[in-house]
LOBA-698625 format. One record per residue (C-alpha): residue number from 1; residue in one letter; x, y, z. Coordinates in steps of 0.25 Angstrom, whole numbers, plus 2048, in hexadecimal, padded with zeros to 3 digits. Layout:
N
tiza n:NUM&res:A&east:X&north:Y&up:Z $
...
END
This chain:
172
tiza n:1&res:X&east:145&north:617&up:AA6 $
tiza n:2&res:X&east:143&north:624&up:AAF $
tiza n:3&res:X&east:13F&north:61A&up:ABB $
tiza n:4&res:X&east:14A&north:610&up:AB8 $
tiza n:5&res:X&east:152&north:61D&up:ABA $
tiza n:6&res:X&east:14D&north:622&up:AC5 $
tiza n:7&res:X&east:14C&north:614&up:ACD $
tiza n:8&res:X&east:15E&north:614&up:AC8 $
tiza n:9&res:X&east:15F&north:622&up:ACE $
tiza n:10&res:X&east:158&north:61E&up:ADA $
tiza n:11&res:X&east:15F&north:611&up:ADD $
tiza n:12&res:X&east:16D&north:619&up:ADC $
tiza n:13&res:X&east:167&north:624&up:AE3 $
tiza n:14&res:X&east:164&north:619&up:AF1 $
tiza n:15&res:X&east:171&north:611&up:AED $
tiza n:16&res:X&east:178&north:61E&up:AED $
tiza n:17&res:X&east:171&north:623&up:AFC $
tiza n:18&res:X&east:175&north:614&up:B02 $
tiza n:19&res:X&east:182&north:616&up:AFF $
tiza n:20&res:X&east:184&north:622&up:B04 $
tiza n:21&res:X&east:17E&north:61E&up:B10 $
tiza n:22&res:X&east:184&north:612&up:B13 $
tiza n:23&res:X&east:193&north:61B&up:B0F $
tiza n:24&res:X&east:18F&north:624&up:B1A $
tiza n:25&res:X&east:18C&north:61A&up:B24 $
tiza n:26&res:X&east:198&north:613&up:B21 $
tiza n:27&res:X&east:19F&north:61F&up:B20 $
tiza n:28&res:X&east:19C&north:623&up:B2F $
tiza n:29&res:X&east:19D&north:616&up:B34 $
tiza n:30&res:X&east:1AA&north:616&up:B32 $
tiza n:31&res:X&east:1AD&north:625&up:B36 $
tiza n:32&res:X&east:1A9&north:622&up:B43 $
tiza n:33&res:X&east:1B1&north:616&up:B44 $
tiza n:34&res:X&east:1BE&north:61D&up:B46 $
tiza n:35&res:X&east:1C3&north:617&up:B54 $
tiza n:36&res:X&east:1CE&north:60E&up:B51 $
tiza n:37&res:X&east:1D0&north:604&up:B5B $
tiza n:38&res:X&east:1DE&north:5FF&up:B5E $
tiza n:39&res:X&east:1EB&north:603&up:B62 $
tiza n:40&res:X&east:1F6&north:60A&up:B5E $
tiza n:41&res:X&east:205&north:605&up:B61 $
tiza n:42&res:X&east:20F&north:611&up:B60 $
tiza n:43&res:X&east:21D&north:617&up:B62 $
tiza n:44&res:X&east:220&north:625&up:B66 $
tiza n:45&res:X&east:22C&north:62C&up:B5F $
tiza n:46&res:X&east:22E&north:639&up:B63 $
tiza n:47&res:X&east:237&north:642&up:B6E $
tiza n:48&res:X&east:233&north:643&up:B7E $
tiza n:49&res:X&east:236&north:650&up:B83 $
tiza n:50&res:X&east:239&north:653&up:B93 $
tiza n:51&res:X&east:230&north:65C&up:B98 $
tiza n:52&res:X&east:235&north:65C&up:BA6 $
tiza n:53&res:X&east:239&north:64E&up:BAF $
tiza n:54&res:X&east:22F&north:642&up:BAC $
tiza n:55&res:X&east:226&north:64A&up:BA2 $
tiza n:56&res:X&east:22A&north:648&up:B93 $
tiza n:57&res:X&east:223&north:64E&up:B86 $
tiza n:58&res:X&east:224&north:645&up:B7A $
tiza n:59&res:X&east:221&north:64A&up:B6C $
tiza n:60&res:X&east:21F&north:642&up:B5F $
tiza n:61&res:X&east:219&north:635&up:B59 $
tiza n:62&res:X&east:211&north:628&up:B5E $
tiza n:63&res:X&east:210&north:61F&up:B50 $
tiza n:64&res:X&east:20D&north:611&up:B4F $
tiza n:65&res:X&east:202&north:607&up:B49 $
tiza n:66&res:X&east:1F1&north:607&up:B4C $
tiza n:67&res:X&east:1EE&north:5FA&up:B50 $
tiza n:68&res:X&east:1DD&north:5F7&up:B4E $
tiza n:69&res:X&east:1D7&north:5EE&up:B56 $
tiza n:70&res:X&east:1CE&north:5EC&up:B4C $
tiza n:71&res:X&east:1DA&north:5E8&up:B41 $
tiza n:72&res:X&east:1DB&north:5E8&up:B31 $
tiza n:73&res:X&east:1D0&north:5F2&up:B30 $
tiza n:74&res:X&east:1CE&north:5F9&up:B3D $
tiza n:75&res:X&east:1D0&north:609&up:B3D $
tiza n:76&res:X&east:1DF&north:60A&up:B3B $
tiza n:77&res:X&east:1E3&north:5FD&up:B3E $
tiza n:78&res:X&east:1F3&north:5FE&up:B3A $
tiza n:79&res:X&east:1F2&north:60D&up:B36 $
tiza n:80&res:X&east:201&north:614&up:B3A $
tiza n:81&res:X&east:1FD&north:621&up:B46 $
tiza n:82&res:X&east:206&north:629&up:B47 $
tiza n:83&res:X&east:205&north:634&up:B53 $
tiza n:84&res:X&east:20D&north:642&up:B55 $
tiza n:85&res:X&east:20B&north:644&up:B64 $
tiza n:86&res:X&east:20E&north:648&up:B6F $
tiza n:87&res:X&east:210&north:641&up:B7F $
tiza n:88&res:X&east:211&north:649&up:B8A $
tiza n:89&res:X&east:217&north:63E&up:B95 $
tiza n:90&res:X&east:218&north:645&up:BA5 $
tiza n:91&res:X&east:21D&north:63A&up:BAD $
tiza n:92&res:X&east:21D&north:644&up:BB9 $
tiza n:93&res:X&east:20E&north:645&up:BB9 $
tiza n:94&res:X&east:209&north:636&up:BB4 $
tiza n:95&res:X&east:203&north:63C&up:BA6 $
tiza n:96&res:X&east:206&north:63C&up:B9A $
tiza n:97&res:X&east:1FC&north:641&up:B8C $
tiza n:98&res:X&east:200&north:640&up:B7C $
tiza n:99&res:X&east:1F9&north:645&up:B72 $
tiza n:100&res:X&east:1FB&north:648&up:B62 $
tiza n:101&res:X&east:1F6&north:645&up:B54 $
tiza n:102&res:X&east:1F8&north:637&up:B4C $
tiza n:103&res:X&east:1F8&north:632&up:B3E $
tiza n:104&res:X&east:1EF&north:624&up:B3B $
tiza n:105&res:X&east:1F4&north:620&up:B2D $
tiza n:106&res:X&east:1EE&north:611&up:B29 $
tiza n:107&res:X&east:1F2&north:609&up:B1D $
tiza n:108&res:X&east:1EB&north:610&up:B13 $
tiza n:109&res:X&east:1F4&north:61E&up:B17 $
tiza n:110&res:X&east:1E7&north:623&up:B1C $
tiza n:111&res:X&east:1E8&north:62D&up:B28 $
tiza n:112&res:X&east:1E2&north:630&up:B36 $
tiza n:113&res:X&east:1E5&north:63C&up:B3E $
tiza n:114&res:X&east:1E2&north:63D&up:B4D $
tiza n:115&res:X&east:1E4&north:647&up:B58 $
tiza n:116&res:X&east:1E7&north:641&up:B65 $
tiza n:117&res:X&east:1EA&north:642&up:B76 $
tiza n:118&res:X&east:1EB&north:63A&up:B80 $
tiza n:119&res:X&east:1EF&north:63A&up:B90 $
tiza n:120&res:X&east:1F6&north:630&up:B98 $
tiza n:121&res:X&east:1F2&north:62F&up:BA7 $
tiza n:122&res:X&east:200&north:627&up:BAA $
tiza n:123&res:X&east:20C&north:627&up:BA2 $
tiza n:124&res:X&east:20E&north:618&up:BA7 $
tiza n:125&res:X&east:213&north:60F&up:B9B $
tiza n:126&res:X&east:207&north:609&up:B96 $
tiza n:127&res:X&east:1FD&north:613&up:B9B $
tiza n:128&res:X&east:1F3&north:615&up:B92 $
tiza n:129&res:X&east:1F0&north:625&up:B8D $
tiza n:130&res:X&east:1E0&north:626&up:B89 $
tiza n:131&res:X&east:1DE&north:630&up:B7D $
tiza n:132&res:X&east:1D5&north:634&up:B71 $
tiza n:133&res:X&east:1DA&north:636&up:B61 $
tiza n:134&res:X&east:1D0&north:63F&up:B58 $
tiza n:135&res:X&east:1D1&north:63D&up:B4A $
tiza n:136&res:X&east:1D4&north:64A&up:B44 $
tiza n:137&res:X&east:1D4&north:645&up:B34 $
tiza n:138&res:X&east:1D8&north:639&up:B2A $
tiza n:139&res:X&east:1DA&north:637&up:B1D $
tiza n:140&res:X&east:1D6&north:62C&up:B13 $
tiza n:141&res:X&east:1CC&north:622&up:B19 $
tiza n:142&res:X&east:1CD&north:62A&up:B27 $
tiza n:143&res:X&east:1C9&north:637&up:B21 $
tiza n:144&res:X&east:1C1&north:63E&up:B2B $
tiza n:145&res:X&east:1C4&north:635&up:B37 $
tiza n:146&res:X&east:1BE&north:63B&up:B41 $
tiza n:147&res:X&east:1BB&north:637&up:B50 $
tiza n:148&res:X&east:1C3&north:635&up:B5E $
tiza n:149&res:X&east:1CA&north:62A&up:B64 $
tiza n:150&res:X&east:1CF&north:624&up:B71 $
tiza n:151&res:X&east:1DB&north:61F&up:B74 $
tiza n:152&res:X&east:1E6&north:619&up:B7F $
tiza n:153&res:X&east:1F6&north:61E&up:B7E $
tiza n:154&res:X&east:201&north:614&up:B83 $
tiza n:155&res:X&east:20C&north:616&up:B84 $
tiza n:156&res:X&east:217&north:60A&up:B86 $
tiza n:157&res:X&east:225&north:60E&up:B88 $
tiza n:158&res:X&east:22A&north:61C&up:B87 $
tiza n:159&res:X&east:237&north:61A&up:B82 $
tiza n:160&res:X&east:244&north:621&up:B87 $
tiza n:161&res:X&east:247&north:628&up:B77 $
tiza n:162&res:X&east:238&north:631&up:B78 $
tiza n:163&res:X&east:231&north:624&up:B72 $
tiza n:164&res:X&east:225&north:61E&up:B75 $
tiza n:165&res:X&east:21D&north:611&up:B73 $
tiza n:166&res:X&east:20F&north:60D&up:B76 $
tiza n:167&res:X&east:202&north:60C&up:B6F $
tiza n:168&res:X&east:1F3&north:611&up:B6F $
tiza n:169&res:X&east:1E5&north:60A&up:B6F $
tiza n:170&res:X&east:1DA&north:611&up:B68 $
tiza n:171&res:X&east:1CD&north:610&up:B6A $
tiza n:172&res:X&east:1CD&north:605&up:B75 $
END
């Protein structure tokens, strides 16, 4: 009875250190795997302030819809982003840089939060704007998300109210 025992004991011992392996694996697998690749098609609400002729300072919110080009299963793929921001536009000088924070919330009501910049070499309809995003923190399935991302800003029409249409590709 005492070997019948100990073989039990040693079978769940292995089965017990397999498993555990194989979850940390898994585990940081897929933590390392928080580069969503697609784009992201938004509106900007917000008000554009006149700093001086040709150079307007536009405060509030890009939201919209993730698209994954990876589809039903890839990293956010249909999650709702909404970004507070910022988008500093100087036609005087051909620049223009936004930056701010946004909210991933996916199906599930689980959350992303990411910091993030970019800087526009043209303010050109349809110029593209090359940036980063940095995970900060998450909650449910994206607790601690961490990791930095790449991103291009375009914006499509800046319209004559302060609002703004355009989209983003992440990852690509």
């Amino acid at each position: 009875m005492n070997n019948q025992l100990k073989s039990v004991y040693s079978r769940l011992g292995l089965i017990s250190l397999v498993a555990s392996v194989l979850l940390a694996l898994s585990t940081s697998a897929y933590a390392q795997n928080w580069k969503p690749k697609g784009h992201f098609g938004w509106f900007g609400v917000g008000k554009a302030h006149q700093i001086e002729e040709g150079h307007f300072y536009w405060l509030g919110e890009f939201s919209g819809t993730f698209f994954s080009d990876e589809g039903a299963g890839g990293l956010f793929h249909l999650a709702g982003v909404r970004c507070p921001a910022y988008y500093d536009l100087d036609l005087n000088n051909d620049r223009a840089q936004a930056a701010g924070y946004c909210i991933i919330t996916d199906i599930d009501g689980d959350q992303a939060y990411v910091t993030w910049k970019n800087t526009n070499p043209s303010t050109q309809p349809g110029s593209p704007g090359p940036g980063t995003f940095t995970y900060t923190g998450g909650t449910g399935k994206y607790s601690g998300i961490s990791g930095r991302n790449r991103f291009a800003g375009i914006i499509q029409v800046n319209w004559a109210d302060g609002t703004t249409t355009g989209y983003s590709t992440w990852n690509r």
